[in-house]
C-alpha positions in Angstrom: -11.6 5.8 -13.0 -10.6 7.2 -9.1 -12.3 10.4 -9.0 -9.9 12.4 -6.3 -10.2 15.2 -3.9 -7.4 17.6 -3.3 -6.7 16.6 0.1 -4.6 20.1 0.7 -7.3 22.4 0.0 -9.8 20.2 2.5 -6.7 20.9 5.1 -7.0 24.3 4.5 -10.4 25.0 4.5 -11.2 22.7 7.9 -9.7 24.9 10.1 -12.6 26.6 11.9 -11.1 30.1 11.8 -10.7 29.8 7.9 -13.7 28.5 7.1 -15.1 31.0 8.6 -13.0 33.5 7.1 -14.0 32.1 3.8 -17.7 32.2 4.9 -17.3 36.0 5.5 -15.7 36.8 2.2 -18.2 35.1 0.1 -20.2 37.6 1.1 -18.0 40.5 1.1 -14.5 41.8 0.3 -13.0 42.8 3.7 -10.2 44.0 5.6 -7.8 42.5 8.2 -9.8 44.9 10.6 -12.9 43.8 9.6 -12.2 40.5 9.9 -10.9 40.6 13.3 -13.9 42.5 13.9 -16.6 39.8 12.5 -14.3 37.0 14.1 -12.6 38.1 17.2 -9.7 36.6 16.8 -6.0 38.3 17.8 -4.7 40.3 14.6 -1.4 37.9 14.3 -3.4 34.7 14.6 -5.8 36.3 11.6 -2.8 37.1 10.1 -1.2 33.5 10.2 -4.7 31.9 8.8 -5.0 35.0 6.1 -1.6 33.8 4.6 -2.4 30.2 4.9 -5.7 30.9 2.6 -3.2 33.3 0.2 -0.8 30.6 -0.1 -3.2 28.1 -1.0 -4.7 30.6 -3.6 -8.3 31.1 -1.8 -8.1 34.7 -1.9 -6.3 37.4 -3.7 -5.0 40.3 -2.1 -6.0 44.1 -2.6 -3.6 46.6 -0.6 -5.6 49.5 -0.2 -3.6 52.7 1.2 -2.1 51.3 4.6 -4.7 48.3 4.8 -5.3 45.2 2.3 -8.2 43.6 1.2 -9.0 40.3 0.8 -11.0 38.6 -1.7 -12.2 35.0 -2.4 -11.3 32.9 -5.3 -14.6 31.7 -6.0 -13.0 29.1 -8.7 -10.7 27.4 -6.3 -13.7 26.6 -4.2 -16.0 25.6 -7.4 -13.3 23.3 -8.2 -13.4 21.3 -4.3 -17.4 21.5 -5.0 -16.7 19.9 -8.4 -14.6 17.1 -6.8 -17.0 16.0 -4.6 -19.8 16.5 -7.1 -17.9 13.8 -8.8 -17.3 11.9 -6.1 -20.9 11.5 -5.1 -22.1 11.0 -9.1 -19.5 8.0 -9.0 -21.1 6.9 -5.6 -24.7 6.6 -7.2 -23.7 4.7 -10.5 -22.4 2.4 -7.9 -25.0 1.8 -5.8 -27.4 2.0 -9.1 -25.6 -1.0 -10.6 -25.0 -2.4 -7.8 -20.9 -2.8 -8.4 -19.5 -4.4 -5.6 -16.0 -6.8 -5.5 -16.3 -10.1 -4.4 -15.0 -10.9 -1.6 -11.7 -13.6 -2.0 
């Protein structure tokens, strides 16, 4: 059986900026202004990358008075960690049996 990877959400979450987004709001639910804050980066690029995370269902939105909150999804990243957690279990019953195709 293929074990597979959702491809999208490795798309999303390679982006430098958003990963470190994501690394921020493991540890905390923040703020656009925090975040530009903890990363430097211009409000509108934040912005862009923030709604690329939303999109892809990484975080949830909290609007707060005039500012909104972000939170992360920790199951949507459980579930990538479960892919490749099957990915590398397939990997080691290969190598353990040693399944390899011959070659034609």
């Amino acid at each position: 059986m293929m074990t597979s990877v959702d491809t999208d959400m490795i798309r999303v979450l390679a982006d430098p900026l958003r990963l470190k987004i994501v690394t921020l709001l493991a540890h905390e639910t923040l703020c656009t202004t925090h975040l530009v804050a903890e990363t430097g980066a211009r409000q509108t690029n934040l912005s862009n990358h923030l709604r690329v995370l939303r999109e892809a269902g990484v975080v949830d939105t909290e609007p707060c008075g005039r500012f909104t909150y972000y939170r992360l999804r920790p199951d949507v990243i459980e579930s990538l960690a479960g892919s490749f957690a099957e990915l590398a279990a397939t990997a080691r019953a290969t190598v353990a049996t040693d399944i390899k195709r011959a070659c034609p």
